[in-house]
C-alpha positions in Angstrom: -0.9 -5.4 -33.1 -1.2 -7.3 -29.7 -4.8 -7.5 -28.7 -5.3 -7.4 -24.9 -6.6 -10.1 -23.0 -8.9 -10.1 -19.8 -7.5 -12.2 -17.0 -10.4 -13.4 -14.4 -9.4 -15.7 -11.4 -12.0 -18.7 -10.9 -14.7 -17.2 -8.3 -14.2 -14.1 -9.5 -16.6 -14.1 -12.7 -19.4 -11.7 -10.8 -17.1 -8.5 -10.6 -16.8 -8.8 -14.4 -20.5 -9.1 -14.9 -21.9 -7.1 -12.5 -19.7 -4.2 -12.1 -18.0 -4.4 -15.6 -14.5 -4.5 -14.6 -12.0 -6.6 -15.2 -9.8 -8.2 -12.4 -6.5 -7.8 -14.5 -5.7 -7.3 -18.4 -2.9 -9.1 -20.5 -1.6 -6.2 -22.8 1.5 -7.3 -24.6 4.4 -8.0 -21.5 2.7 -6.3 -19.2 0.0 -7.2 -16.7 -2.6 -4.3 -15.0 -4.6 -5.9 -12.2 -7.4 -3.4 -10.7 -7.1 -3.0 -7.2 -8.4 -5.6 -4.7 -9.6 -4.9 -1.5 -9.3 -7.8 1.2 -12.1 -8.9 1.8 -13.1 -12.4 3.6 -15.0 -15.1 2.0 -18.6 -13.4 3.7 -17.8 -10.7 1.0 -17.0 -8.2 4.1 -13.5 -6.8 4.9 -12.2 -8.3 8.5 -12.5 -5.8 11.4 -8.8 -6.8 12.2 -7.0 -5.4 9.9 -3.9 -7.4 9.7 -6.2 -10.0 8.5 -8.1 -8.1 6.1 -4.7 -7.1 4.8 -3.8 -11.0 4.3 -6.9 -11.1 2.4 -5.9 -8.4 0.1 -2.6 -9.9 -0.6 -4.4 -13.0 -1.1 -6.7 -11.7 -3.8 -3.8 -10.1 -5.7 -2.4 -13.3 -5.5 -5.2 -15.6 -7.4 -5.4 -13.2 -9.7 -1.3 -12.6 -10.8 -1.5 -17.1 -10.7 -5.2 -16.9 -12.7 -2.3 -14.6 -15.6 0.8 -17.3 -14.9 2.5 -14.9 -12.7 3.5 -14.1 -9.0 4.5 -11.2 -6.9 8.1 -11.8 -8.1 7.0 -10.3 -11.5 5.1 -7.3 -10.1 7.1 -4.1 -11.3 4.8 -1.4 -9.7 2.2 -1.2 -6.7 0.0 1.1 -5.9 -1.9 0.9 -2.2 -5.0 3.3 -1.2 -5.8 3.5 2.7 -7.7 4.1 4.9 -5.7 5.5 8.1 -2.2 5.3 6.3 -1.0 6.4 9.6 -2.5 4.3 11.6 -2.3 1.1 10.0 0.9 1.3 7.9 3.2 -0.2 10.1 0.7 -3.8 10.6 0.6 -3.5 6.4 4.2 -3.1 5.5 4.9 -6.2 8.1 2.0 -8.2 5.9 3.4 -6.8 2.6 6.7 -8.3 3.4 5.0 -11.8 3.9 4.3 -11.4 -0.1 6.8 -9.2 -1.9 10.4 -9.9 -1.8 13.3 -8.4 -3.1 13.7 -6.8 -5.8 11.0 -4.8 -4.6 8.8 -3.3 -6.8 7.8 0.5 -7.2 5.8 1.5 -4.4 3.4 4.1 -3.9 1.2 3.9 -1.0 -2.0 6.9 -0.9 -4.1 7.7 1.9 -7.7 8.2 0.6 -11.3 8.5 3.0 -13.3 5.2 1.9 -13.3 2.1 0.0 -16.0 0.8 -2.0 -16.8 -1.3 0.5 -17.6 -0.1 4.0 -14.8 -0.7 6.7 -12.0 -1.4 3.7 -8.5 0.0 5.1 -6.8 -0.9 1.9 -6.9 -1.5 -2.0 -3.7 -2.9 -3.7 -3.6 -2.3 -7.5 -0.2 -4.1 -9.0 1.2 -4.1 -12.8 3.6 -7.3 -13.4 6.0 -8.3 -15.7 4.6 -11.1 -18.2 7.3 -13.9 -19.6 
């Protein structure tokens, strides 16, 4: 039996011990990141959001490199907004900065709030491992 294995980017070490979660798991081939909200280095989501949804992408990134992996490997995504309406067009223009094709499985959910106040979006991925 494959034993799973918990995948933390450098930097990242406090969301493991403080809020018990981990940023991704190995589990045999495939690879299940928890979803990451962009947020800038002040630990605060940008007001503009184009630029807080660099920073998501940017998060989801360290942590598919921290498993050996990159958005070409990602299989499924899963986005939660905040104003999917609103803001959808600015984060599909973003999203196409990252993921190229083959494009993954998308499905994108509009929700009320983040955990973090002023968050318009949380990007949960699972990848493909080699």
């Amino acid at each position: 039996m494959a034993s799973k294995e918990v995948v933390i980017p450098k930097g990242q070490e406090a969301y493991y011990d403080s809020y018990h979660f981990a940023p991704a798991i190995k589990d045999g081939n495939r690879l299940y990141c928890s979803g990451v909200i962009g947020v800038g280095a002040d630990g605060k989501p940008p007001a503009d959001p184009e630029a807080q949804f660099v920073c998501a992408f940017d998060g989801v990134k360290s942590v598919l490199a921290a498993a050996g992996v990159g958005f070409a490997d990602v299989i499924e995504m899963t986005t939660f907004h905040v104003g999917l309406q609103q803001h959808l067009a600015t984060f599909m223009q973003v999203k196409d900065r990252y993921v190229e094709k083959p494009y993954p499985a998308w499905t994108a959910i509009g929700i009320t709030e983040l955990a973090f106040p002023g968050g318009l979006v949380e990007i949960k991925v699972i990848a493909r491992l080699a």
